[in-house]
C-alpha positions in Angstrom: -40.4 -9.5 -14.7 -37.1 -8.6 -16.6 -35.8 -7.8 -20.1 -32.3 -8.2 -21.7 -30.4 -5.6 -23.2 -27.3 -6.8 -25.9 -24.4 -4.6 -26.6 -21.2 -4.9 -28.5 -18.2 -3.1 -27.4 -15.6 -2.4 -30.1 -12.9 -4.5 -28.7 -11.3 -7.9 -28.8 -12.6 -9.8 -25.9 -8.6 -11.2 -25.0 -7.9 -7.3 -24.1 -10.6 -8.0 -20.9 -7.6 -10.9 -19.2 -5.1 -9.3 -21.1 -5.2 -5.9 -19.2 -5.0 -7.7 -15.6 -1.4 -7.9 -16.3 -0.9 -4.5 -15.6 1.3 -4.8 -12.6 -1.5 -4.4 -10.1 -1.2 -6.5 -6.8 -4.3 -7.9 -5.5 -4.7 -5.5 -2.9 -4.2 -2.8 -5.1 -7.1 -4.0 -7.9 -9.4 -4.2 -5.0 -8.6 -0.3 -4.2 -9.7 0.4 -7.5 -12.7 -1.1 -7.1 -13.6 1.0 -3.4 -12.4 4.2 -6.0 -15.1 3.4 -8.8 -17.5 3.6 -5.6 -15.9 6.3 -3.4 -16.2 8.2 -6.8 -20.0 6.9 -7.4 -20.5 8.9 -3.8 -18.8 12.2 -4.5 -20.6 12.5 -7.9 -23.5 11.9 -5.4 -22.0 15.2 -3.4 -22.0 12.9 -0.6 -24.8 13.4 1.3 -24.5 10.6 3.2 -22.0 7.7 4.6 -20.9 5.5 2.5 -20.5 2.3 3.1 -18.2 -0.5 1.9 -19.0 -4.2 2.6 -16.3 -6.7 1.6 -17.1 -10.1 1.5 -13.9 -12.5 0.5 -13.8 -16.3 0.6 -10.2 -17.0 -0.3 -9.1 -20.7 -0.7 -5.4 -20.6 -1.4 -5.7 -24.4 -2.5 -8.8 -23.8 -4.8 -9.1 -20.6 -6.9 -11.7 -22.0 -8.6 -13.8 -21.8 -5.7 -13.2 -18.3 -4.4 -14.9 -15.4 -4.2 -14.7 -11.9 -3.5 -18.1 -9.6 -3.4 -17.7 -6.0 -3.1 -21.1 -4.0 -1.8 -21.5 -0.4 -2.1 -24.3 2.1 -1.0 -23.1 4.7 -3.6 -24.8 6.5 -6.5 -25.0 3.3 -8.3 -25.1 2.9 -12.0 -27.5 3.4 -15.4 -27.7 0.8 -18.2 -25.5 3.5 -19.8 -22.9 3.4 -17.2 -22.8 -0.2 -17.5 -22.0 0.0 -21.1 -18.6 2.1 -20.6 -17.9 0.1 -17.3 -17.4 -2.8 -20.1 -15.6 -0.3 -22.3 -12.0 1.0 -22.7 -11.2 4.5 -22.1 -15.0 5.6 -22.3 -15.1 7.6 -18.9 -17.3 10.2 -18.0 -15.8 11.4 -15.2 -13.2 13.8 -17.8 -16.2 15.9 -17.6 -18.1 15.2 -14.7 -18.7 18.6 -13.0 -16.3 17.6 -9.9 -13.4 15.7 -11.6 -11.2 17.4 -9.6 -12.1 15.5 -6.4 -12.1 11.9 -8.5 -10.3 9.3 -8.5 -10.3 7.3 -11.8 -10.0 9.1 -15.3 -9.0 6.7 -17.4 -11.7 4.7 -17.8 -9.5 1.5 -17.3 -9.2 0.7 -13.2 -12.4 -1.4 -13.4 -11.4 -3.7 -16.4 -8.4 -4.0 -15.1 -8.7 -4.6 -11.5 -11.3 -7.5 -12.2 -9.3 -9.2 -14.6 -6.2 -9.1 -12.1 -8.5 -10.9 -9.5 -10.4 -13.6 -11.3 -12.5 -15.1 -14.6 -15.8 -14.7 -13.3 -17.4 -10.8 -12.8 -20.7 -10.3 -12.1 -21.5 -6.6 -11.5 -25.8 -5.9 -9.7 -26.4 -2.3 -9.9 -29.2 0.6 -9.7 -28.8 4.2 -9.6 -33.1 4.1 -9.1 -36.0 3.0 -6.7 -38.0 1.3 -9.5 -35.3 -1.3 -11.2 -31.6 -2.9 -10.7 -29.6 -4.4 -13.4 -27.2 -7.6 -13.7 -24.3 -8.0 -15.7 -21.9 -11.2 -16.3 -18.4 -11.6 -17.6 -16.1 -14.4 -18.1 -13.1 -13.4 -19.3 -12.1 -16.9 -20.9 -15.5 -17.0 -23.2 -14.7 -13.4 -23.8 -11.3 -14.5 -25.4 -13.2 -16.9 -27.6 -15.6 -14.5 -29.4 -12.5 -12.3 -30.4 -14.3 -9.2 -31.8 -17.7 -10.6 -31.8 -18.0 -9.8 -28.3 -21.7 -9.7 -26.8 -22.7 -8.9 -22.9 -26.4 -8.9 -22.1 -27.4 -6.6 -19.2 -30.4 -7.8 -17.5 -33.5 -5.5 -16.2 -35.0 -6.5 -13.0 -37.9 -4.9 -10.9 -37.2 -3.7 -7.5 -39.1 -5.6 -4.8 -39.0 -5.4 -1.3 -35.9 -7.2 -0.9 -33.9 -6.1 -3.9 -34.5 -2.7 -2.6 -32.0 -3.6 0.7 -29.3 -5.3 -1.6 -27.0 -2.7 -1.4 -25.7 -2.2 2.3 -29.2 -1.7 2.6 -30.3 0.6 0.2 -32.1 0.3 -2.8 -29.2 1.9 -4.7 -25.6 1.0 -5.3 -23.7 -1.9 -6.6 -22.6 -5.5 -6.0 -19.1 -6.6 -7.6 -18.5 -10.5 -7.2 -15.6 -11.8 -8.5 -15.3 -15.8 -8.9 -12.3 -18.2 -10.3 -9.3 -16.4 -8.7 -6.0 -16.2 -10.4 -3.7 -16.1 -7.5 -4.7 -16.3 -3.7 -5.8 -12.6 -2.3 -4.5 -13.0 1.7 -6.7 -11.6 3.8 -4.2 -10.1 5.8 -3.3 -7.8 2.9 -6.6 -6.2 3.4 -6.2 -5.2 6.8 -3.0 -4.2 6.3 -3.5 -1.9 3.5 -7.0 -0.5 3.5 -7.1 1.4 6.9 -4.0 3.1 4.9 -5.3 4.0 1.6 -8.8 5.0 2.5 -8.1 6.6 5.9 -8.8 10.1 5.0 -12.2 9.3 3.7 -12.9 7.1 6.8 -11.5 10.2 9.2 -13.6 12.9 7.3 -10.2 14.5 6.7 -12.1 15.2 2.7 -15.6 15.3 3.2 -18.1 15.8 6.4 -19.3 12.4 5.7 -17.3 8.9 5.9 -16.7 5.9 4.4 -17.2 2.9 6.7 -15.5 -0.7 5.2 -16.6 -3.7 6.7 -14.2 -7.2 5.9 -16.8 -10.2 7.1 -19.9 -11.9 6.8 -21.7 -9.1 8.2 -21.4 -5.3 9.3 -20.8 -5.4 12.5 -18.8 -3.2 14.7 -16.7 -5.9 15.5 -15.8 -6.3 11.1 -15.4 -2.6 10.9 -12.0 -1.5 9.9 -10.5 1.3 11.4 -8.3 4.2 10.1 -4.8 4.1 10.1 -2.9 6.3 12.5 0.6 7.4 12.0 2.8 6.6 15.1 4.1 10.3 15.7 5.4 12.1 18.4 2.8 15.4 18.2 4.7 17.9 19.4 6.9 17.2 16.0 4.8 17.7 13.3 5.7 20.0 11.2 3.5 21.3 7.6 5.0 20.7 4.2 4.9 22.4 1.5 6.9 22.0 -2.0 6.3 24.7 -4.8 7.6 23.7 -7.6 7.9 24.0 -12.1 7.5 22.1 -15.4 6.9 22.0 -19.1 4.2 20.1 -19.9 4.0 17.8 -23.3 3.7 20.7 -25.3 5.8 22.9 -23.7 3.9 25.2 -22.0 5.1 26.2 -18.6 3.2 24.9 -15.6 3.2 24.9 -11.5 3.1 22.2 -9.1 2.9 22.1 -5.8 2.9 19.0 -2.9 1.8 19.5 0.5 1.2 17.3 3.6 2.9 16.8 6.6 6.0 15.0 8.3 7.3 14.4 12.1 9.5 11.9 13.9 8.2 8.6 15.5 10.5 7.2 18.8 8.6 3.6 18.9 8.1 0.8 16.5 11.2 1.9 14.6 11.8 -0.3 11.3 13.9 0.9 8.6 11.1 -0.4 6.3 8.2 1.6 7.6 10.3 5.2 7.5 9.4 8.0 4.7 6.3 9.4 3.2 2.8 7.7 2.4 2.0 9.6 -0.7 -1.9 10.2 -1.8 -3.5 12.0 -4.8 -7.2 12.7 -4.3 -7.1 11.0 -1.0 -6.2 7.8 -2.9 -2.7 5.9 -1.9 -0.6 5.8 -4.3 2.5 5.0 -2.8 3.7 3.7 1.1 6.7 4.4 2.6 8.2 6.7 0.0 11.8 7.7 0.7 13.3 8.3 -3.3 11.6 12.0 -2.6 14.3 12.8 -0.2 17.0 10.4 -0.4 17.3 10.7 -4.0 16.0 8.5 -7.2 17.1 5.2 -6.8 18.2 5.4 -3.3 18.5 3.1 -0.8 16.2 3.7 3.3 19.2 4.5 5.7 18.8 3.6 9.3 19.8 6.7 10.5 16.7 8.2 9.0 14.6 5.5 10.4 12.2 7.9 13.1 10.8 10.1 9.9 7.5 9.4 8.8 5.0 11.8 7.2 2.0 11.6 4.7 2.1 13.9 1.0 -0.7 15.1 -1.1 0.0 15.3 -4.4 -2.0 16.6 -7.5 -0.1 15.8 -10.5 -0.6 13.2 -12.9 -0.3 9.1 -12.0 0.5 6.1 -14.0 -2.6 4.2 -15.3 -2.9 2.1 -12.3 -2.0 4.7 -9.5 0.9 3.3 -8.3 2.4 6.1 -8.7 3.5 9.4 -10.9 3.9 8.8 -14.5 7.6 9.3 -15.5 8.5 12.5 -16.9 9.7 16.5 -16.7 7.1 16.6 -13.4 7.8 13.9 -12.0 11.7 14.8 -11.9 10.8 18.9 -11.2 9.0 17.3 -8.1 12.0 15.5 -7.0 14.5 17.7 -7.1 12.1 20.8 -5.4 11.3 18.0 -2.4 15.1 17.0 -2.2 16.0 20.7 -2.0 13.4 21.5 0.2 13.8 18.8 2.9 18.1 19.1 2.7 18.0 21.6 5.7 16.1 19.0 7.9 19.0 16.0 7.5 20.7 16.7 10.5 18.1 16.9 12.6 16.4 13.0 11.2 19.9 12.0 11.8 19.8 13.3 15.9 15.7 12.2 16.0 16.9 8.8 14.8 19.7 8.6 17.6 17.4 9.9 20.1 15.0 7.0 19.5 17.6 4.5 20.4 16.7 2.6 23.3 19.8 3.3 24.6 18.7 7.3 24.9 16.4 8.3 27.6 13.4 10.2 27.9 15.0 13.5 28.4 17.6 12.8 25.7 14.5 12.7 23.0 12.3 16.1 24.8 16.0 17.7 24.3 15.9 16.7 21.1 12.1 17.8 20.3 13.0 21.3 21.8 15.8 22.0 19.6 14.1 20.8 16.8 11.2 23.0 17.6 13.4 26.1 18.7 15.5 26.0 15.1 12.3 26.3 12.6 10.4 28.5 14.4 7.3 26.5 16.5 6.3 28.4 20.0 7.8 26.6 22.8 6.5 25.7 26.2 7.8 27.0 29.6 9.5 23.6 30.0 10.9 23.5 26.5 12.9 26.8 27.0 14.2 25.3 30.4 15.7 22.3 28.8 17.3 24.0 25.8 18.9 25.9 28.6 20.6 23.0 30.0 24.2 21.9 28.0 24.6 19.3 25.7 23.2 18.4 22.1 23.3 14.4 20.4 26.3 14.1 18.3 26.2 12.2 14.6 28.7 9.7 14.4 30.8 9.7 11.4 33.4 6.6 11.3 33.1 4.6 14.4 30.6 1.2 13.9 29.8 0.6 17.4 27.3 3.9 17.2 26.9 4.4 13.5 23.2 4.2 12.8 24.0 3.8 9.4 26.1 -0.1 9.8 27.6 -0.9 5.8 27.0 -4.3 4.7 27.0 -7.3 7.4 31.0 -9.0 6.8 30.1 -12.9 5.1 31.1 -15.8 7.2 33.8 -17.3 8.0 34.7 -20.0 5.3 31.9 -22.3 5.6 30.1 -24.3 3.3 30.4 -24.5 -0.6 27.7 -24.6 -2.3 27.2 -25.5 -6.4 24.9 -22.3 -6.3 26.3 -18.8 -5.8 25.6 -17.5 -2.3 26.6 -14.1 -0.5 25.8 -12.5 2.4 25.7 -8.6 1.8 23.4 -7.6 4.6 21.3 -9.3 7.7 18.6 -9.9 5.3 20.0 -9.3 2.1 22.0 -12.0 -0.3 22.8 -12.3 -3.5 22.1 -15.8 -5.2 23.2 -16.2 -8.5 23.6 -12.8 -10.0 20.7 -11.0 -8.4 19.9 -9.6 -5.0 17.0 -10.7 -3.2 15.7 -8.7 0.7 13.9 -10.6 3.0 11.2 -7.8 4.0 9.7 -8.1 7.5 6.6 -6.1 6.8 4.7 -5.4 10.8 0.5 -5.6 10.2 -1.5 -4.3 12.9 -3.8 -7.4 12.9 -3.8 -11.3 13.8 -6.1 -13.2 11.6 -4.1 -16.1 11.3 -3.1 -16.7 15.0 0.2 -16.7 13.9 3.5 -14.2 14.8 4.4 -13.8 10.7 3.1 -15.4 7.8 5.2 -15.9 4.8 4.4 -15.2 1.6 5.0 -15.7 -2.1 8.0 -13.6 -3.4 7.9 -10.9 -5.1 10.5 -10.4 -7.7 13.6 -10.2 -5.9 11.3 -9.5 -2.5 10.9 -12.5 -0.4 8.6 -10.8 2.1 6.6 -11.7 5.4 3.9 -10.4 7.4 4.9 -10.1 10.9 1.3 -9.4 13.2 2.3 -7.3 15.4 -0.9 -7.9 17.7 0.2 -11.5 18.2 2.7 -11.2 21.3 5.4 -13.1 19.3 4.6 -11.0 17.1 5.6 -7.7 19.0 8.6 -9.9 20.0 10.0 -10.2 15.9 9.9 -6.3 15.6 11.5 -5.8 18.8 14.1 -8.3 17.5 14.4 -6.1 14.5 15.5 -2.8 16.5 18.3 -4.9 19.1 19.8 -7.4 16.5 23.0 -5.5 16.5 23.1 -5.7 19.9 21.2 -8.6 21.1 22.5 -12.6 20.1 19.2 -13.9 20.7 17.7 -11.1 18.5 20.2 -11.7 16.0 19.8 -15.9 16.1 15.9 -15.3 16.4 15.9 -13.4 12.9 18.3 -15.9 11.5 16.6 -18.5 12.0 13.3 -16.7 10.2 15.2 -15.8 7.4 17.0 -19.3 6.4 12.8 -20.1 6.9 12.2 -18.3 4.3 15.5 -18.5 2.0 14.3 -21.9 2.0 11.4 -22.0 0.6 12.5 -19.7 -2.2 15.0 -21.9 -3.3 12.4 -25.0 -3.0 10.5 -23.5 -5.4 13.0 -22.0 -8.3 13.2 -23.7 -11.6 15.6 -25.4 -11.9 15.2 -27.0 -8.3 18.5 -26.2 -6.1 19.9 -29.8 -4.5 18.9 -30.6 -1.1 22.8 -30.4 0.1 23.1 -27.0 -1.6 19.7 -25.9 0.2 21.0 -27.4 3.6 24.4 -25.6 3.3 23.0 -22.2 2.4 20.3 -22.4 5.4 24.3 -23.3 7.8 25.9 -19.9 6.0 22.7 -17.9 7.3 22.7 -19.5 10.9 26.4 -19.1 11.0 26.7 -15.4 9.9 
C-alpha cells in the first residue's frame, strides 16, 4: 500500500543543473553527500556506528549508464525533511540544538552535489519503523516546467525487507544517482575519503565511528581505512594560532586554529607537504601551504618534510572548499604566518636531513635539536647526541645542495615549433601564454593494476595518479626524490610527462599539428 504526496518548491526547476556548476569536483559532491548523513547521525547523538555503503558503477565511455548509490544507517528523513532537501536555503540545522558540531548550514550541498554528479536522483528514506518514502528527480524535466515545478514523494509500508534497506536497518537513506555528467574515477575515492572522513572513522570526534564501504557488499575486505599521516612521532608538536577580526558589521571578534604539525623523512614529494585543513571534522582543504608560505605562494622543496593537519572554526565558502574571502580569512593568515616564522629554519634542516644522502644519526641529531630548542623532555639518548659537535648547515647559493633548485635551464636549440613552448621547470611549461604543472599525485591503492593513471586536466593542471601500492608504482615516487641526481630517474619522468603533454595537446581546440606535437614531445626528452 502507498500514497503520493505533491509539492511545489518556489523555484525555477533550471536552478536544480544549474547549481552543479558550483566548482565542486566529483569527489568533493560525493563528500557532501557522506556530510548530509554524518550530520543525520550527530542529530541522532550518535548512539551507534554509522555506516556508509558506496556503491558506484562508473562507465567512462557511457554516462548514461552509470550509477552511484549512496546507503546510510543514519537518522533518516521525514516527508518534511524531504521537502527542504528539494529546497534552497531551507535548512534546519541553523537551529538544530547541536549546530555547532554540523557540517552543512546552507541548505545547498545536497542540490548541489547531485546535480554536479548526474540527471537522475532518486533519494529512499525513513526516519521510522512503520513507513519509508521515495523521491525522484530529473534535472532535465525539471528545466522544462520552469516555475511550475512538481515532485511527488511516495509513501510506502515497511515490510520485512524494506526494514533492512538501509545498511541494514529499517532507518536511513538511499541516494542513487543515474546519467553521469563526467566520469567519477574510482580511484579518487580511495584516494580522498580515508582523508576527509578519517577523524570520524578514528573516533578522534565521537566514541562511535563511521565505517565506508566502496563495493558490492560490506565486507572487511571493501572497508576503507583511515588515513594516517607519515610522521616521524617524536616530532609532533601542538598548534595553536589565536588570532582577531571585525565581522560584517564591525563588531570585534576572536578566532582561533588549532591542530598539529611534525616532519616526515620518507615519501617526500614537494606536492604532498603542508597542512590538511578540516572544519567540523570535514576536509576542506589538502596540502595547504599559502598559511605559511604566504597568499599566493608557491611549495618550496626545502620545506618538503612538513606535514601537519589544522582545525579550523570559522566560516567556509558555500561548497567547503575552503574559507570564504574576507577580514578573517586574511587575520588568519597573517597570525599563522607569524606564528610558524620561528620554525623556518628548522623545516629547512628537517628537509635536508631527509635527504637520502643524510644518515640515520644525521636526522635523530636533527629531531634532538629540534626538540631541545622548543621545549619537549628529552630522552637519555637525546641529551647524549646533542652533546656530540656538529649541526646541518642551509645552503644559500651553491646549486649542487640547494634544496630549493630555480627553474630547470631550456634546451639546447632544438626543435621549432608553430606553437609557443618553454620549459620553466621538470614538470612545468608554458604553452602559449599560460603555465600548465604536470602533478604526480601518489594514491595509496591499485585498482587499476596500473603504476599511474592519467587523467583529464584540470585547468592549467594536467595531473596523474601514481599507485603507490603497485611496485612501479613505488618506483615513479622514488624517481620523483633522485631526478636531480639520477639520469634514469630524470629520463623515466620525462618520458611520463611528454605522455601526458601529449595528450593535452591532442585534445585542445584548435588541434596542434602532428609535427608540432612530435617536436614538443623531442624538447621534453631532450631537456
Amino acid at each position: 500500500m502507498s500514497e503520493e504526496i505533491e509539492f511545489s518548491p518556489e523555484f525555477h526547476g533550471a536552478g536544480y543543473g544549474m547549481v552543479g556548476n558550483t566548482g565542486l569536483k566529483n569527489w568533493q559532491a560525493l563528500n557532501e553527500i557522506i556530510a548530509n548523513s554524518i550530520d543525520s547521525w550527530i542529530e541522532g547523538k550518535t548512539k551507534k556506528d554509522l555506516t556508509v555503503h558506496i556503491q558506484l558503477d562508473n562507465k567512462k565511455n557511457n554516462l548514461k549508464e552509470s550509477t552511484l548509490t549512496i546507503t546510510d544507517n543514519a537518522g533518516g528523513m521525514s516527508k518534511e525533511d524531504i521537502k527542504k532537501l528539494f529546497s534552497f536555503f531551507d535548512s534546519h540545522k541553523r537551529t538544530s540544538p547541536v549546530k555547532d558540531n554540523l557540517l552543512g548550514f546552507y541548505g545547498f550541498g545536497f542540490k548541489a552535489s547531485s546535480a554536479k554528479i548526474g540527471k537522475l536522483v532518486t533519494v529512499i528514506t525513513s526516519d521510522n519503523n512503520k513507513e519509508y518514502y521515495k523521491i525522484d528527480a530529473n534535472h532535465d524535466e525539471l528545466e522544462k516546467m520552469g516555475k511550475d515545478i512538481k515532485f511527488k514523494i511516495e509513501v510506502r509500508n515497511h515490510n520485512s525487507q524494506s526494514k533492512t534497506l538501509f545498511a541494514g536497518s529499517p532507518v536511513g537513506t538511499i541516494v542513487k544517482i543515474k546519467y553521469f555528467n563526467s566520469s567519477l574515477n574510482p580511484a579518487t575515492l580511495y584516494e580522498y575519503l580515508p582523508v576527509s572522513w578519517k577523524k570520524f572513522m578514528n573516533g578522534e570526534l565521537f566514541e562511535k565511528k563511521l565505517k565506508i564501504f566502496i563495493g558490492k557488499d560490506m565486507t572487511k575486505k571493501n572497508e576503507l581505512s583511515p588515513y594516517d599521516l607519515d610522521i616521524e612521532t617524536r616530532t609532533k608538536s601542538p598548534i595553536e594560532v589565536n588570532f582577531e577580526f571585525k565581522d560584517q558589521e564591525g563588531n570585534p571578534q576572536k578566532g582561533k586554529v588549532t591542530g598539529y604539525f611534525g616532519f616526515r623523512f620518507n615519501n617526500l614529494n614537494q606536492i604532498t607537504q603542508g597542512f590538511n585543513v578540516y572544519r567540523h571534522g570535514q576536509l576542506i582543504y589538502r596540502h595547504h601551504h599559502e598559511l605559511y608560505m604566504g597568499l599566493g605562494k608557491t611549495v618550496r622543496a626545502d620545506h618538503n618534510s612538513l606535514v601537519g593537519e589544522l582545525d579550523l572554526d570559522i566560516n567556509v565558502n558555500t561548497v567547503k572548499s575552503f574559507l570564504e574571502d574576507g577580514e578573517e580569512k586574511d587575520a588568519l593568515y597573517e597570525a599563522f604566518k607569524n606564528e610558524f616564522n620561528k620554525y623556518t629554519s628548522t623545516i629547512k634542516k628537517m628537509s635536508i636531513a631527509s635527504q637520502p644522502s643524510k644518515t640515520e644519526e644525521d636526522r635523530n641529531f636533527e629531531i634532538a635539536q629540534y626538540r631541545n630548542e622548543f621545549g619537549f623532555s628529552l630522552t637519555a639518548a637525546e641529551k647524549k647526541i646533542l652533546k656530540s659537535k656538529g649541526s646541518i648547515s642551509i645552503p644559500k647559493t651553491d646549486p649542487k645542495t640547494d634544496p630549493t633548485p630555480g627553474p630547470t635551464p631550456g634546451p639546447t636549440p632544438g626543435p621549432k615549433t608553430s606553437i609557443s613552448f618553454k620549459p620553466i621547470d621538470w614538470n612545468m611549461y608554458k604553452i602559449g601564454d599560460k603555465k600548465y604543472t604536470v602533478e604526480f599525485r601518489p594514491v595509496d591503492a591499485n585498482p587499476v593494476n596500473l603504476p599511474y593513471e592519467i587523467l583529464d586536466n584540470s585547468g592549467t593542471t594536467l595531473p596523474l595518479y601514481v599507485y603507490t601500492k603497485h611496485p612501479n608504482g613505488k618506483i615513479l615516487m622514488d624517481a620523483i626524490s633522485s631526478k636531480n641526481k639520477n639520469n634514469s630517474s630524470k629520463l623515466l619522468l620525462s618520458l611520463i610527462i611528454s605522455e601526458v603533454v601529449v595528450l593535452f595537446l591532442q585534445s585542445r581546440i584548435p588541434k596542434v599539428a602532428k609535427k608540432d606535437i612530435q617536436s614538443i614531445r623531442e624538447i621534453i626528452l631532450n631537456g
